[in-house]
N, C-alpha and C positions, 0 to 999 in steps of 0.2 A: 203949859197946860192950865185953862181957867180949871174955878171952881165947880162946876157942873161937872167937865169931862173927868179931876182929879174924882171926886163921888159916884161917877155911873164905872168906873173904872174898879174900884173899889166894891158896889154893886155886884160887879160884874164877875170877880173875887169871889164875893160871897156866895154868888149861884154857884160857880163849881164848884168850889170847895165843899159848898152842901152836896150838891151830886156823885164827889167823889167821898163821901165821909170824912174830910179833910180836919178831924178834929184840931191838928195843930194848927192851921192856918185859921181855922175858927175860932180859937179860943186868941189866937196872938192877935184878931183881928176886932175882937169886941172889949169894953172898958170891962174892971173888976164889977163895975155896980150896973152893968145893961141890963137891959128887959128888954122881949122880946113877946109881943103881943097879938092875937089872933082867934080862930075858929077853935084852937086846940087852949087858948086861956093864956092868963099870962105866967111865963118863966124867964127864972134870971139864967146868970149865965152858966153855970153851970148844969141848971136841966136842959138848957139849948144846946148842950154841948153833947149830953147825953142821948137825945131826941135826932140831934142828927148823926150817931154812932147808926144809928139802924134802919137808916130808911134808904130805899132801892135810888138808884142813881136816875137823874132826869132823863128822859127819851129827847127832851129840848126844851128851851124855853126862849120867850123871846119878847123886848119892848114895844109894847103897843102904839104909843105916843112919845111925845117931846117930853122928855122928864121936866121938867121944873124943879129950878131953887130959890127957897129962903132962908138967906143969910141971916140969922136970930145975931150973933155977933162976930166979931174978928175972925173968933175960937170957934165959932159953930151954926151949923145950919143942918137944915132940911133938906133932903131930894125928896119929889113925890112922880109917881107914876104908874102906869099898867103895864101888868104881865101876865104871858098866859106861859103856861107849863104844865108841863105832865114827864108823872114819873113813873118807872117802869112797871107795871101791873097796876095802876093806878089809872081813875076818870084825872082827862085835863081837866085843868082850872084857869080862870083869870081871876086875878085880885089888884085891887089897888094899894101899892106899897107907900110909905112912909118912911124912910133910915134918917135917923138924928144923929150927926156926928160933933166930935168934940174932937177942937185938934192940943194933944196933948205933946208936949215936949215934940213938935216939929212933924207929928205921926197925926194923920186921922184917925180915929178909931170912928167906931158904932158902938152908940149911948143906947139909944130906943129904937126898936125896928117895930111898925105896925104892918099886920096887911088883913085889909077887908074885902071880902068876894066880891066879882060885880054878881 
């Protein structure tokens, strides 16, 4: 698996895990010191953790475009890309995402996740 497919895989993790309130796979899947950045402000990991205890599960969601990646080093890189989703009693959205990862001890995590509306 290149480096693109291991991070939209990982991505792809993190959408359900948020949809099912997956706090454990959430929290084993972010570094101690992430931030997590958006319309809602920015929160470390542990209010991300909390934020996603309560919110309604997605009706779906799905990649817009070719993700893109920048390899910053060895250890770490960027995916960027659009998505739209909607969550249950909730207006869809599309935003463009951001995920920074760092591979720690042989594991990718997520350092910094952005997403900006289109």
């Amino acid at each position: 698996m290149d480096l693109k497919e291991t991070l939209m895989a990982l991505e792809e993790k993190f959408w359900q895990a948020s949809s099912a309130a997956n706090v454990g796979l959430i929290q084993s899947y972010l570094t101690n010191d992430a931030l997590t950045v958006g319309t809602f402000g920015v929160l470390d990991k542990r209010t991300t953790i909390e934020v996603n205890k309560d919110q309604p599960p997605f009706l779906f969601w799905h990649i817009e475009n070719e993700p893109q990646v920048l390899q910053l080093t060895e250890d770490s890189a960027v995916i960027i890309y659009t998505a739209t989703a909607q969550r249950q009693g909730r207006d869809q959205f599309t935003v463009v995402i951001s995920s920074t990862y760092v591979n720690r001890g042989g594991l990718w995590k997520l350092a910094f996740h952005h997403q900006t509306p289109v």
